[in-house]
C-alpha positions as CSV (number, residue, x, y, z in Angstrom):
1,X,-79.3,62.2,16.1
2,X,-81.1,64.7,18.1
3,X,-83.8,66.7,16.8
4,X,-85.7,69.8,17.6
5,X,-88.8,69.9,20.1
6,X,-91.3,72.2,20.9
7,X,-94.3,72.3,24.1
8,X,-97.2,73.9,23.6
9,X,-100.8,74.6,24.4
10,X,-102.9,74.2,21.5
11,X,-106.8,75.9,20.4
12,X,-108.7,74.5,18.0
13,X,-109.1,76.8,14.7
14,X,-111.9,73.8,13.6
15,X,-113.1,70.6,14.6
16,X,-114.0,71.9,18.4
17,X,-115.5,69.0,20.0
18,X,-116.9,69.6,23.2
19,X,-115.9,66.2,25.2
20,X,-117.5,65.0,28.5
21,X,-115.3,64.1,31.5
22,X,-116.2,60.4,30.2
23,X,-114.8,61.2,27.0
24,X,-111.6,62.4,28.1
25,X,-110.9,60.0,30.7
26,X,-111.1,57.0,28.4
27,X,-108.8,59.0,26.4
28,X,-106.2,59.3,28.5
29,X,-106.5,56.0,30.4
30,X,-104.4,53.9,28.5
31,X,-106.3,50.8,29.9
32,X,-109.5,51.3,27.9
33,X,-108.7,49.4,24.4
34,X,-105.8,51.3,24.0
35,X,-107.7,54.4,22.5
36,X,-105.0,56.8,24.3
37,X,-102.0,55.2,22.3
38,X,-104.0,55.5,19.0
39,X,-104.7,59.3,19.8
40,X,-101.3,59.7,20.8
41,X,-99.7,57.7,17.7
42,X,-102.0,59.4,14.7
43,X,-101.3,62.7,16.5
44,X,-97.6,62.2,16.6
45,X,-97.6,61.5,12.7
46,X,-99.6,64.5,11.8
47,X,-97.2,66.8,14.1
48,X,-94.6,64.7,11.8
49,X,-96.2,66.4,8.3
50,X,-93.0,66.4,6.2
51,X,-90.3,64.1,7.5
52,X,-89.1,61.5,5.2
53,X,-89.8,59.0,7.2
54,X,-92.0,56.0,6.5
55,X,-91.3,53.7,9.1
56,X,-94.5,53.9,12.0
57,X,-92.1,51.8,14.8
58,X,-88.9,54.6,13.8
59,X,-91.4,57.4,14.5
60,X,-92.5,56.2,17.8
61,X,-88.7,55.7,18.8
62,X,-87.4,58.5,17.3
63,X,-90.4,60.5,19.5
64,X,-90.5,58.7,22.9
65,X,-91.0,61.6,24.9
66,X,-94.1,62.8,22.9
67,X,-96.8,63.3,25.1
68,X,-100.4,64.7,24.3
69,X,-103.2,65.6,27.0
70,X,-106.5,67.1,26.3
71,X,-107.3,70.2,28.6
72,X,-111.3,70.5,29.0
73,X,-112.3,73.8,30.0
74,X,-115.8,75.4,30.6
75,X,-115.4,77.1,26.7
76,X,-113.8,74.0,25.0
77,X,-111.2,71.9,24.5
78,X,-107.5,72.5,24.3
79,X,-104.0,70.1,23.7
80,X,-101.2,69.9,25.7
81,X,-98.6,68.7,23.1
82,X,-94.6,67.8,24.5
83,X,-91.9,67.3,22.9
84,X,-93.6,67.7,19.5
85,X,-91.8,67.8,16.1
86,X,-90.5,71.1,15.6
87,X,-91.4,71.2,11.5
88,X,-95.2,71.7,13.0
89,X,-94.9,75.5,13.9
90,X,-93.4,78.8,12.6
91,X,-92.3,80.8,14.9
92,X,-93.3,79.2,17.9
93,X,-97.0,78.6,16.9
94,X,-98.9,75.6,15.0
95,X,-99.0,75.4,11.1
96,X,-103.3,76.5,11.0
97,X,-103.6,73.1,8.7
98,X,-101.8,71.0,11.1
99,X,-104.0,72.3,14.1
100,X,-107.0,71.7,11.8
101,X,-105.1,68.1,11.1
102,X,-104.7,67.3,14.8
103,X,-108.8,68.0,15.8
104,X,-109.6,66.1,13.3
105,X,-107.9,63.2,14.8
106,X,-109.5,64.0,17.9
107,X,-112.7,64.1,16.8
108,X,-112.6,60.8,14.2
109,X,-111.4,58.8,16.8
110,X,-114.0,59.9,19.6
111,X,-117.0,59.6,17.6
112,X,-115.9,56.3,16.6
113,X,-115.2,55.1,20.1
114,X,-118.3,56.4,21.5
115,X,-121.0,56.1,18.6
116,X,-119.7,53.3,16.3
117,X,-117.2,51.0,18.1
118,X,-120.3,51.0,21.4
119,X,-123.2,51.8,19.3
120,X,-125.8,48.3,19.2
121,X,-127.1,49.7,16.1
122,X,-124.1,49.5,14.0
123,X,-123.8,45.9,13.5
124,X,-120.3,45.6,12.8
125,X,-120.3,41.4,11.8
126,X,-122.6,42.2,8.8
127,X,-122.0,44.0,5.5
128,X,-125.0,46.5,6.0
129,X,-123.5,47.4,9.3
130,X,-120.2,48.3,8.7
131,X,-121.5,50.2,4.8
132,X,-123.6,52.2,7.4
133,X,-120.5,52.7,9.6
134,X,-118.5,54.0,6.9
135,X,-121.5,56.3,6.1
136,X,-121.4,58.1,9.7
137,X,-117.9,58.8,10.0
138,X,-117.3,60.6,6.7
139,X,-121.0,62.3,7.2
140,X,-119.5,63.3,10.8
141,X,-116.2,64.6,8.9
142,X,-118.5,66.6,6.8
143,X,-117.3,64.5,3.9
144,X,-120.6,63.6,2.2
145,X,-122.1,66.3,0.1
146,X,-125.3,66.7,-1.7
147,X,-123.8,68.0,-4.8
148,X,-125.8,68.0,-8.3
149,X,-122.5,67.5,-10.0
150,X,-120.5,64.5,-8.9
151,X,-116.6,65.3,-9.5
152,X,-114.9,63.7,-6.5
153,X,-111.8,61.8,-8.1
154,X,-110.1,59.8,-5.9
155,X,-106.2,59.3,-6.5
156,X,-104.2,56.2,-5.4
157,X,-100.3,55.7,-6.0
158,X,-96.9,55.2,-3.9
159,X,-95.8,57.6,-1.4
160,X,-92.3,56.3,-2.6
161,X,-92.0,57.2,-6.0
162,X,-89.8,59.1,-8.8
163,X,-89.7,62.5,-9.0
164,X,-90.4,62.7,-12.8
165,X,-93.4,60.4,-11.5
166,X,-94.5,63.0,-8.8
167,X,-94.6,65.9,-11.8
168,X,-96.7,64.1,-13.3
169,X,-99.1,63.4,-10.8
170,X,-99.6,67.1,-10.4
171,X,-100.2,67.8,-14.2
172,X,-103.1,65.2,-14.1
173,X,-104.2,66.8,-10.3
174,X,-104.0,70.3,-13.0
175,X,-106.1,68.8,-15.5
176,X,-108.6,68.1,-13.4
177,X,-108.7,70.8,-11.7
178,X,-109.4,72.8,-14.6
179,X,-112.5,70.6,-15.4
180,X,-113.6,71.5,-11.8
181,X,-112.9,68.0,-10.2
182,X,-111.7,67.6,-6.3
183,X,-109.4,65.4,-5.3
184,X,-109.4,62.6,-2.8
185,X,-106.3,60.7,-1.7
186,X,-105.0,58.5,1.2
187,X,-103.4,62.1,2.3
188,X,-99.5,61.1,2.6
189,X,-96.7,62.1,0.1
190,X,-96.1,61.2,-3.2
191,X,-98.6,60.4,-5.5
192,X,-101.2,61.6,-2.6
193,X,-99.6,65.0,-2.3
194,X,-99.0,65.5,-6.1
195,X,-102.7,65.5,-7.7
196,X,-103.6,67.8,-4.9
197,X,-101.4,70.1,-5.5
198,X,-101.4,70.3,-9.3
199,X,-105.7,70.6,-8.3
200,X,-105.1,73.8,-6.3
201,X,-103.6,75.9,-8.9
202,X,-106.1,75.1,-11.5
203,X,-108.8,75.4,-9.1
204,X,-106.9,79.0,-8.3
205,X,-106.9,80.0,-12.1
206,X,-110.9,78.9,-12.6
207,X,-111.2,80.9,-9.1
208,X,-113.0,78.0,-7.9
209,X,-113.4,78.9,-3.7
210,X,-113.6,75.9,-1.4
211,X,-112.0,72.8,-3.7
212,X,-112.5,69.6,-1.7
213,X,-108.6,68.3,-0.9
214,X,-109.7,64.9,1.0
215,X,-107.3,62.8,2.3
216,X,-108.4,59.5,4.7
217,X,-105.8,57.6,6.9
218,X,-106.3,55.2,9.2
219,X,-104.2,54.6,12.6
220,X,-101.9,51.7,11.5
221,X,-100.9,53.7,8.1
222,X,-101.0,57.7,9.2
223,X,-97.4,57.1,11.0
224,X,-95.7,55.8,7.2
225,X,-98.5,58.5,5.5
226,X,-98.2,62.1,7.5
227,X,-101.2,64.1,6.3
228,X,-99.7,66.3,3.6
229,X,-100.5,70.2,4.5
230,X,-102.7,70.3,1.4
231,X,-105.9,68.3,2.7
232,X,-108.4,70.1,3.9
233,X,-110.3,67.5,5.1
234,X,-108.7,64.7,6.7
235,X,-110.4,61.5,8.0
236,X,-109.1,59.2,10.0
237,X,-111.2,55.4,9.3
238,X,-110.6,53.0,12.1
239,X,-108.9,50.2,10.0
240,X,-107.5,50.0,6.2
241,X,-110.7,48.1,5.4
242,X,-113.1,50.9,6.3
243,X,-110.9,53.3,4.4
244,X,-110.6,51.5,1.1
245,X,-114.7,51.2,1.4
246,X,-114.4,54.9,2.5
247,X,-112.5,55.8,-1.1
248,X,-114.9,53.8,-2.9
249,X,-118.3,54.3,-2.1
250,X,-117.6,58.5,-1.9
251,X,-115.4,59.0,-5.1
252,X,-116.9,59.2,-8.6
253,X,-113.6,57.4,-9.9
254,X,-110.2,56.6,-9.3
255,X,-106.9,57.3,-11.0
256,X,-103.8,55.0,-9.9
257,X,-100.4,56.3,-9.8
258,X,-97.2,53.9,-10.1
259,X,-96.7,52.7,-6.9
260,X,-95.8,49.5,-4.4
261,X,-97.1,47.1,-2.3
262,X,-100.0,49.3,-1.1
263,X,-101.2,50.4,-4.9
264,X,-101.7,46.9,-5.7
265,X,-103.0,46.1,-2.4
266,X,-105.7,49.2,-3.8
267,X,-105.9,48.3,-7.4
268,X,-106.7,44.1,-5.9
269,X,-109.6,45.6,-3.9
270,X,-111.1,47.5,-6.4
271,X,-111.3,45.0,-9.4
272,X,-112.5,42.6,-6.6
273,X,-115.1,44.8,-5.8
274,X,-116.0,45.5,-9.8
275,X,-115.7,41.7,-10.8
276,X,-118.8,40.8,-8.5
277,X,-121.6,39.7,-11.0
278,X,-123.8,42.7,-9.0
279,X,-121.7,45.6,-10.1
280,X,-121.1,44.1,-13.6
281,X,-123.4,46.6,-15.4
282,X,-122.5,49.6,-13.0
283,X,-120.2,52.5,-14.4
284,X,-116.8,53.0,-12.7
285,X,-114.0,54.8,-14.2
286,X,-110.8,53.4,-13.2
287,X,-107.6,54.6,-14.9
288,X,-104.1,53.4,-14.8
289,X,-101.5,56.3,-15.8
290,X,-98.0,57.6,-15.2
291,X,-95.3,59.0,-17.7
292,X,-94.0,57.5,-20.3
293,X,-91.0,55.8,-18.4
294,X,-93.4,54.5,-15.8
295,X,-94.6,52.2,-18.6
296,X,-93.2,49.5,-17.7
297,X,-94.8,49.6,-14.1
298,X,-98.0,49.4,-15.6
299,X,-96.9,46.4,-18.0
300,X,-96.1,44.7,-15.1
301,X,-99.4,45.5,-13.3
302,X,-101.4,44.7,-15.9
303,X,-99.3,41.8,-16.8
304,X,-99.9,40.2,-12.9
305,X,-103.5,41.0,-13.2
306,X,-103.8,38.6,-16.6
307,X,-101.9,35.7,-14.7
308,X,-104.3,36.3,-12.2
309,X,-108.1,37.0,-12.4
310,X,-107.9,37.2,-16.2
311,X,-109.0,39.3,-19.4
312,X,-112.5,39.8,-17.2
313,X,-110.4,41.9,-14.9
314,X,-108.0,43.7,-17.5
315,X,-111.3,45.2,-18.9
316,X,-112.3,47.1,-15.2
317,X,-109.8,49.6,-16.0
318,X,-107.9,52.1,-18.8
319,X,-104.1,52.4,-19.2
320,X,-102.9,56.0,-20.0
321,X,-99.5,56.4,-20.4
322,X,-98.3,59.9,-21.0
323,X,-101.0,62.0,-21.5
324,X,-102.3,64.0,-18.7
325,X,-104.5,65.8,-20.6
326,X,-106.6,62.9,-21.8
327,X,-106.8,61.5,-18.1
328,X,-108.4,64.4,-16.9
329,X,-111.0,64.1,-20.2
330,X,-111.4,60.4,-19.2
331,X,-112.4,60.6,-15.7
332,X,-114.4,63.4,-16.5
333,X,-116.5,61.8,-19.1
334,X,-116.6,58.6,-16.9
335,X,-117.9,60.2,-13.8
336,X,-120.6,61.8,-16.2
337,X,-121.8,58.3,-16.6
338,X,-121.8,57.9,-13.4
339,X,-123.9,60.6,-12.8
340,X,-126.5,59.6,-15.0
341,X,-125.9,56.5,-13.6
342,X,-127.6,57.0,-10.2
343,X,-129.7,59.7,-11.7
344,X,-131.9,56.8,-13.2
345,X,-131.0,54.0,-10.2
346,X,-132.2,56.8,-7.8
347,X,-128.7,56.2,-5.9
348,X,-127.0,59.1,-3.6
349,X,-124.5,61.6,-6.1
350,X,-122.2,61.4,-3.0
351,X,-122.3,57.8,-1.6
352,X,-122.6,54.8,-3.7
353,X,-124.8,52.7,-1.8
354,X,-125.9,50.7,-5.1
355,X,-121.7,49.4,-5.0
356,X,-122.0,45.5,-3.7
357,X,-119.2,45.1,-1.6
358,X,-119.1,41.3,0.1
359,X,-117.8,41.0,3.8
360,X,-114.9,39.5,2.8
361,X,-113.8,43.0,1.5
362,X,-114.9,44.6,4.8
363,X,-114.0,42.6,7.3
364,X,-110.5,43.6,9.1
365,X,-107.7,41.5,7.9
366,X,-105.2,40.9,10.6
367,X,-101.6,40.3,9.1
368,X,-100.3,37.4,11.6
369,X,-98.5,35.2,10.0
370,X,-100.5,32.1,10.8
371,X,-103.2,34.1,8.8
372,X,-100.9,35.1,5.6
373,X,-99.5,32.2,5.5
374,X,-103.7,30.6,5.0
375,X,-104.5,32.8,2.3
376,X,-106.2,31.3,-0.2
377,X,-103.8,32.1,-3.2
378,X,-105.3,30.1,-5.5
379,X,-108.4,30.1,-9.0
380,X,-110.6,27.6,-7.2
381,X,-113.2,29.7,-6.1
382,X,-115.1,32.9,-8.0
383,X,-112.9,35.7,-9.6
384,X,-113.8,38.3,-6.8
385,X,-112.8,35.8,-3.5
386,X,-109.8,35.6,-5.4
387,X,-108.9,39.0,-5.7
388,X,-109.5,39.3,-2.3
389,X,-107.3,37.1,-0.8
390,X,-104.5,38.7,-3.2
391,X,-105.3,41.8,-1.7
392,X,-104.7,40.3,2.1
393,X,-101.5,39.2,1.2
394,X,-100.3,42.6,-0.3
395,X,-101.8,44.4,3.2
396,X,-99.9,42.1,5.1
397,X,-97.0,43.4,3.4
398,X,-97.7,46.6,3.8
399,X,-98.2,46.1,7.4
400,X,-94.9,44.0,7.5
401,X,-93.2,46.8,5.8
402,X,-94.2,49.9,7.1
403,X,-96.5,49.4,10.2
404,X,-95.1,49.7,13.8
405,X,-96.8,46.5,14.8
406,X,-96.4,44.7,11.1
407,X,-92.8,45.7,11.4
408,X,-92.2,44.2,15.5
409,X,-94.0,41.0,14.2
410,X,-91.6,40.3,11.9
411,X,-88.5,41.2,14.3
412,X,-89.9,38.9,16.5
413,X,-91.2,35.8,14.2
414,X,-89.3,36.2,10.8
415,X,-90.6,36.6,7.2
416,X,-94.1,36.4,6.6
417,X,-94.6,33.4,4.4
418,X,-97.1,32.9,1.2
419,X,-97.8,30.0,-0.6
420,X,-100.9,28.9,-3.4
421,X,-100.9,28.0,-6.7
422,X,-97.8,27.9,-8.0
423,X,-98.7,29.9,-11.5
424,X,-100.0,32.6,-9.3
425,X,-97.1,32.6,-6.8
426,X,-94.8,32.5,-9.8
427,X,-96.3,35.8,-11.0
428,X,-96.7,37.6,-7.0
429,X,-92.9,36.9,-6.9
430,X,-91.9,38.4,-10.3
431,X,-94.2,41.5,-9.3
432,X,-92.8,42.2,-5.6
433,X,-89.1,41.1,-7.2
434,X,-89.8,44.3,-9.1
435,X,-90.8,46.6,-6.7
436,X,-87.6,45.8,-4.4
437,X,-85.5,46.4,-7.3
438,X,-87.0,49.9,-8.2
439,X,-87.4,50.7,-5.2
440,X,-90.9,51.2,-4.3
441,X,-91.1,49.5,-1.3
442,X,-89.4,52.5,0.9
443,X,-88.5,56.1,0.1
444,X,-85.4,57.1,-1.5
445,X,-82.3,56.2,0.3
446,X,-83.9,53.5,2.4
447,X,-82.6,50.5,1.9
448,X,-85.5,47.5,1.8
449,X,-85.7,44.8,3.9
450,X,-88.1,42.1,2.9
451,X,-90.6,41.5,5.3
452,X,-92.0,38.4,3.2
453,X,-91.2,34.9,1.7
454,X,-92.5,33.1,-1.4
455,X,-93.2,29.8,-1.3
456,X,-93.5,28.4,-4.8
């Protein structure tokens, strides 16, 4: 199958980054840490905004000719882009939020090459560190606000989801829009693309100018999760872990969609996070919600979670099934509490810095399968370790299932394989059985290959 390509020289409309010759040369030499493959890759997938594709190795193939080369001139900096998706222009010239898109990518993964990554003051083995990493990027991507009135909601779900699902994801995105609440997502399709869009027309009919659309990627997921064109301000996070501490610490709450392998990889993280005894007292809304036939998803969740880490857990979060109306009343009467939260704790309306989040939630897991196959899957050791390690083993599956280099580990070594306590395996095989059969591991019309194997 052939497909359309375009060349083109390409201006910034935003994001113009003035780079030294350093700068670009360690860009384009493919030698240095591979930063020239990562720039080309995350670019590739934003010039991809659209395609149904989810698969970060079939993009790369699909696209071998796609080349990128940054042009530095006395008044800037300028792209070179070849054999580029033709779905990115009209009429021979760039979408404007795909150009915006493509700078931004320039400029995330710069700055965290040159100040974070080679920085001595960003101590990236300890907690405080790599909290204080996470601060600079999104303060760089002009994410961080001082706004008197928190209303940043962050929205997690499946890219590959219903379409009765993905309606209703933009009547809750309407609801709160109305209330005057942004929206943050992981920026893909789906249950990403839906609350935003649902936000912009209310925020249209309350004639709300400049509505925060946020959506943060990160280089192994951008390729399965092409910026939709809604964001209007895209991060890119140097690894999943960063992102995930990215949603958390900048949103006032978080509404999940139904979803797959990556919502419970989400939904893991954040109860981990919430079931450390130092953010026991601290305010958090966390809602659960889908239509009515999307029950069942949540029963199953929830269900998992019990088998799990327990009633203690179950207790983190609300389950709203149906009502988008009462969602949007929720978070917003949640993220009041919040407010007056860190109003008396003196904490930052637009980065939690109060949130205790152990290394073990911030340090890079690397899906090998020596290293899934070690997960600690089991209730001997403290609720939030637990929850953890659970949410390692669903990463590695979403690396295995839609990652370039997930996916070539698995065509060269076989399944990834899990094993723990046989209760809890019992209940992670039931869950993912689930999500194969409804198909929420791929989009529509893809057929699913596991990429894992349970060892009871």
């Amino acid at each position: 199958m052939t497909h359309e390509l375009i060349d083109a020289r390409i201006t910034p409309e935003t994001h113009l980054n003035i780079l030294s010759q350093a700068e670009v040369e360690k860009l384009l030499d493919t030698s240095q840490g591979g930063l020239y493959n990562i720039f080309r890759s995350c670019s590739l997938a934003v010039l991809n905004c659209g395609s149904t594709l989810d698969d970060g190795k079939e993009l790369l193939e699909r696209y071998p000719c796609f080349d990128v080369q940054i042009i530095q001139q006395e008044r800037g900096v300028k792209l070179d882009v070849n054999c580029a998706p033709a779905s990115a222009f009209v009429d021979g010239k760039m979408i404007k939020g795909i150009n915006e898109h493509l700078f931004a990518v320039l400029r995330d993964i710069i700055y965290v090459s040159n100040e974070i990554d080679e920085n001595p003051k960003f101590d990236l083995d300890s907690s405080e560190g790599i909290t204080n990493a996470v601060f600079h990027i999104l303060r760089n991507a002009s994410v961080l606000q001082p706004d008197p009135n928190p209303n940043l909601v962050v929205c997690w779900g499946g890219h590959s989801i219903l379409r009765e699902e993905y309606e209703y994801t933009k009547e809750v995105g309407h609801q709160m829009g109305l209330r005057h609440l942004d929206v943050c997502t992981g920026c893909g399709p789906g249950a990403m693309k839906g609350p935003m869009k649902g936000a912009t027309i209310a925020h249209a009919k309350q004639r709300i100018a400049g509505g925060r659309y946020i959506g943060m990627s990160e280089p192994g997921i951008i390729a399965a999760e092409s910026p939709n064109p809604i964001v209007n301000n895209l991060v890119i996070l140097p690894d999943i872990e960063k992102r995930l501490e990215a949603f958390v610490r900048s949103g006032h709450g978080i509404v999940v969609f139904p979803g797959g392998a990556g919502t419970a990889e989400e939904i893991l993280y954040l109860l981990g996070i919430l079931l450390h005894p130092d953010n026991a007292d601290m305010p958090f809304p966390f809602i659960l919600t889908g239509p009515k036939n999307s029950e069942y998803y949540f029963n199953e969740i929830d269900n998992f979670i019990g088998l799990t880490l327990g009633p203690e857990a179950q207790q983190r979060y609300k389950i709203i099934v149906g009502d988008p109306e009462r969602v949007a009343q929720e978070i917003k009467a949640g993220i009041e509490e919040v407010r007056q939260f860190r109003r008396a704790t003196s904490d930052a309306y637009y980065f939690n810095w109060l949130l205790k989040i152990e290394h073990v939630f911030q340090k890079p897991f690397e899906p090998t399968h020596e290293n899934m196959l070690n997960l600690a899957l089991h209730r001997d050791q403290p609720n939030h370790l637990l929850a953890a390690n659970l949410r390692c083993a669903f990463s590695g599956i979403v690396a295995g299932n839609v990652k370039d280099e997930g996916i070539r580990a698995i065509d060269e070594f076989g399944h990834f394989e899990l094993r723990g306590e046989p209760e809890i395996m019992e209940a992670m095989d039931v869950l993912l059985t689930s999500f194969v059969e409804r198909h929420r591991m791929k989009l529509p019309g893809k057929v699913y290959e596991p990429c894992y194997k349970i060892i009871k």
